[in-house]
N, C-alpha and C positions, 0 to 999 in steps of 0.2 A: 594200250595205255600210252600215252601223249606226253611229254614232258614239256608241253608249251605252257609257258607261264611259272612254270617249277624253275625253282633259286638252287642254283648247285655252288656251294663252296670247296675251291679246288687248291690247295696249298700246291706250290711249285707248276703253278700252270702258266708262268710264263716264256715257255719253250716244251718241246721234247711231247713223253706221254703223257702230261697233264693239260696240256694245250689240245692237243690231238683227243682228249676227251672234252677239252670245253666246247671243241669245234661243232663234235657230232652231237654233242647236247644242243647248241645253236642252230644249228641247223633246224631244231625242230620245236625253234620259239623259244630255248630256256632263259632262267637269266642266269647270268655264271659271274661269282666274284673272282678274278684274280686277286690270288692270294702269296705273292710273294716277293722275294728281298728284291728284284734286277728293276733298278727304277733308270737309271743312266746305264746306256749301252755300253755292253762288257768284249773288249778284245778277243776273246776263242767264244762266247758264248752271242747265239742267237738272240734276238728277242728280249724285250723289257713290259713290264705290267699294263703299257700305254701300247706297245703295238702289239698286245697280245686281246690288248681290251677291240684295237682298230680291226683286228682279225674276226673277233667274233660277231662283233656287228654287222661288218660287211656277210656272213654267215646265216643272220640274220636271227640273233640273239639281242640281250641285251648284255651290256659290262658293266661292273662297277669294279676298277683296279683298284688295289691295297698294298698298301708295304708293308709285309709284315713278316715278324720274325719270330717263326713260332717257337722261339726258345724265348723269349721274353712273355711274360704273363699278363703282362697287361695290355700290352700289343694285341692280343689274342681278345682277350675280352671285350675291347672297343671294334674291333675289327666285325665281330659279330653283333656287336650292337647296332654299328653302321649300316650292317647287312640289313638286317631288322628294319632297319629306319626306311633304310631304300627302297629294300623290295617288300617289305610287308614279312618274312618269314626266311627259314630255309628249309627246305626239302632233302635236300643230299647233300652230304660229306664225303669230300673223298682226299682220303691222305697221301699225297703223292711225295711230298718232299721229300727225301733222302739226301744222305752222304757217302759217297766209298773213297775204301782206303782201302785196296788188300795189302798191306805191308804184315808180314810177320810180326811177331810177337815182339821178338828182340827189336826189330827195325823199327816199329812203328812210335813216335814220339806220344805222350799224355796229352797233347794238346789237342791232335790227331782223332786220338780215343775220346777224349773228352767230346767233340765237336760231334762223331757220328751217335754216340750214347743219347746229347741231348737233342738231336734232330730227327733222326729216326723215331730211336723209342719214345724219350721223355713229350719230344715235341707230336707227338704223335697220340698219345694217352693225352698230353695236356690237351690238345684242341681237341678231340673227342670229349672230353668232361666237357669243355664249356659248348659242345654243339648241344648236348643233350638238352637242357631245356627247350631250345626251339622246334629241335627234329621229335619234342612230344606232341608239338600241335600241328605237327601235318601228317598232311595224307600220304601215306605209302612211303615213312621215311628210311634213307639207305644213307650208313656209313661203309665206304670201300677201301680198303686197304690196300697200296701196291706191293703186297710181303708177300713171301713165301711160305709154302705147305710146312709144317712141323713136321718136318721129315729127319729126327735127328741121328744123322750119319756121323760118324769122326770124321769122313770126307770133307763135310759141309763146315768145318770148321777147321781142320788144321790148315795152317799156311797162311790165313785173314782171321780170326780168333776174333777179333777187334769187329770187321765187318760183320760177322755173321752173328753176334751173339746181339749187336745193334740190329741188325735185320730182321733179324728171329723175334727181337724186343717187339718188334711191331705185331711181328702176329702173332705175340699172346694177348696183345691188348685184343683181335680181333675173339680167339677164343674164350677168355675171360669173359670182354661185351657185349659177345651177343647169347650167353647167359643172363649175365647181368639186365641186359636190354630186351629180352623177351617177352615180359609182362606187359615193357610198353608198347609192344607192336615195331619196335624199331630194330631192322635188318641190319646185321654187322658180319659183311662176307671179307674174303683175300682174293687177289687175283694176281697173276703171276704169267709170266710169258715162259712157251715151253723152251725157245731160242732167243739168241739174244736182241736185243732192238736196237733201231738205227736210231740212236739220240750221242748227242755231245757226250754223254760219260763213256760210251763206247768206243768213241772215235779218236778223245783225248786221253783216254783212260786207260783202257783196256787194250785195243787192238788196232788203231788207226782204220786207215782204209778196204786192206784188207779184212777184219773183221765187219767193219759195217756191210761191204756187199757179202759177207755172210749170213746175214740180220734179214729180220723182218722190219716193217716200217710198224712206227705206232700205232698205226690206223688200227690196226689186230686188235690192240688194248682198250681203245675207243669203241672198235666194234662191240666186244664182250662186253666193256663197263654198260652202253646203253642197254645193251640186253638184258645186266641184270637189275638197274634199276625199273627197269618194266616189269619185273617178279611181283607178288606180292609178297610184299616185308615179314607180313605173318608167318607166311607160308616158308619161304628161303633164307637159309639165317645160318651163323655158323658155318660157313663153307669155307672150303682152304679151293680155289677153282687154278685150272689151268687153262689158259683159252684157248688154244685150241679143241682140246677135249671139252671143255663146256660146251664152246662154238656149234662142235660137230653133233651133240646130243640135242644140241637147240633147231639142229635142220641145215647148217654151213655144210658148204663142198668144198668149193672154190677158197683152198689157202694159197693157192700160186699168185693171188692176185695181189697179196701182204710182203711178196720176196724184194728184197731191195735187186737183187739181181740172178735172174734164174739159170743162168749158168754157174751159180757156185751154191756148193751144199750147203745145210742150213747149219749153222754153230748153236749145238746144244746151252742152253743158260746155266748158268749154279742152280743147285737147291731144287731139283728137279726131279722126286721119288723116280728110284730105278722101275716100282711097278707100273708106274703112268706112262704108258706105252703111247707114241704118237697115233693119231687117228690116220694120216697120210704120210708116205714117206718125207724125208727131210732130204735125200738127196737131190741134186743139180737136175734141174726138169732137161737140161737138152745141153 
C-alpha cells in the first residue's frame, strides 16, 4: 500500500520526529501539511513551517505550511478546511505536538501546567474532533499519536506529575477513539520510542549532548509510523505500539542503523512498561 497522493496532516512537524515522519511519507509522493507555530526562525530551535515545507518537496512530496496553534479552535478548523481546499481531503492524522516540563509538583509554576494540559491533551482531542469528518471519507484512514502505553506505574508519574498526566492525556484520547471510531473504519493507534530520541527537547531539555549520543535518531519513529499507516485501519486499531517491538514483528533487524552513536548504550525512554522487553540489546555495539 502506497501513500502517494494520500494528505498527512502533521501538527509539530516543523522539526524533530514530526518532520522526520513527513519526510518518509514524501518520499513516497504524499502530500504533508505542516502544521505548526515556528514561522520565523527560532534561536536553540531548528527549522520553521517554510523550510520544513522546502524539505519535503525536495523529498518529493507535496507541502502546504500552516501556522497553527492547536490550542486555539478556530485555528484548527480553517486550518483543515484549507487542507481540504488544497488537497482535495486528508488521509492521516498524526498528533505530534507536545510540551515538557518535568519540574515537580511544588516547582513547577500554573502557567507551565496550564501550557502542557492544553497542548498535549486538550490540543490533541481538539484536532482529533475536527479531523473526523474528513478522515470519514477516505480510504484506509489513521490517526497516530506520539503517547505512551497506559502503563500506570507511581514511577511514571512522581517527580513530573504535570508531564505525565498531560502525556497520559493523549493516550486516552487514543483509547477512548478508537472505540469510538471503529464503526467508522478509522484507525487510532500510539506509538512511543523504546529509548530516548535525538530531537531538540532532548538536547535542550533533558540531557544535552551526552544524552543525545545516547538516543536514537527519528528516523526509527518515521520508520514505524509508515508501517503503520500501511495496516489496514479496520483491521489495526486501538494499539498502545513501541517501535521497536512493532518494527521487529513487522520483519526489522537492523536497529544499529537508528543509534546516534554506537559507541554509547542506548538511554531507556520514560513510560516504557517493565514487561516490553527490547527485541535487541540496547548496549554500546563496539
Amino acid at each position: 500500500m502506497s501513500l502517494k497522493g494520500k494528505t498527512v496532516f502533521i501538527t509539530g512537524a516543523s522539526r524533530g520526529i514530526g518532520l522526520a515522519i513527513a519526510l518518509n511519507a514524501a518520499k513516497e509522493g504524499a502530500n504533508i501539511v505542516v502544521a505548526a507555530k515556528t514561522v520565523e526562525p527560532h534561536a536553540k530551535l531548528e527549522g520553521t513551517i517554510y523550510t520544513a515545507a522546502s524539505q519535503i518537496e525536495a523529498a518529493g512530496g507535496k507541502a502546504l505550511p500552516l501556522m497553527v496553534d492547536i490550542r486555539d479552535e478556530t485555528n484548527v478548523i480553517e486550518a483543515f478546511a484549507k487542507t481540504a481546499e488544497f488537497f482535495g481531503g486528508i488521509d492521516i492524522l498524526v498528533n505530534n505536538a507536545s510540551a515538557i516540563n518535568l519540574s515537580s509538583t511544588s516547582a513547577i509554576d500554573m502557567k507551565r501546567y496550564d501550557l502542557m494540559q492544553q497542548i498535549n491533551q486538550r490540543g490533541t482531542f481538539m484536532v482529533s474532533k475536527y479531523a473526523i469528518p474528513y478522515l470519514e471519507k477516505a480510504h484506509n484512514p489513521h490517526i497516530l499519536m506520539l503517547s505512551p502505553p497506559l502503563d500506570m506505574k507511581e514511577k511514571w508519574f512522581a517527580g513530573h506529575v504535570a508531564y505525565s498526566m498531560a502525556k497520559y492525556g493523549m493516550s486516552l484520547v487514543v483509547l477512548g477513539l478508537a472505540g469510538e471510531l471503529r464503526p467508522q473504519g478509522i484507525a487510532v493507534n500510539a506509538l512511543w520510542p523504546r529509548t530516548t530520541i535525538a530531537t531538540a527537547a532532548v538536547k535542550n531539555l533533558l540531557g544535552g549532548d551526552m544524552l543525545m549520543n545516547a538516543s536514537r535518531t527519528p528516523t526509527i519513529l518515521a520508520d514505524a509510523a509508515l508501517m503503520i499507516f500501511k495496516k489496514p485501519a479496520r483491521e489495526f486499531t486501538g494499539q498502545f505500539l513501541i517501535d521497536d517491538s512493532f518494527m521487529y514483528a513487522e520483519g526489522v533487524r537492523n536497529f544499529d542503523q537508528y543509534r546516534v552513536d554506537p559507541s554509547v548504550a542506548l538511554a531507556p525512554d520514560f513510560f516504557v512498561p517493565e514487561e516490553s522487553l527490547p527485541p535487541t540489546s540496547l548496549a554500546a555495539v563496539y
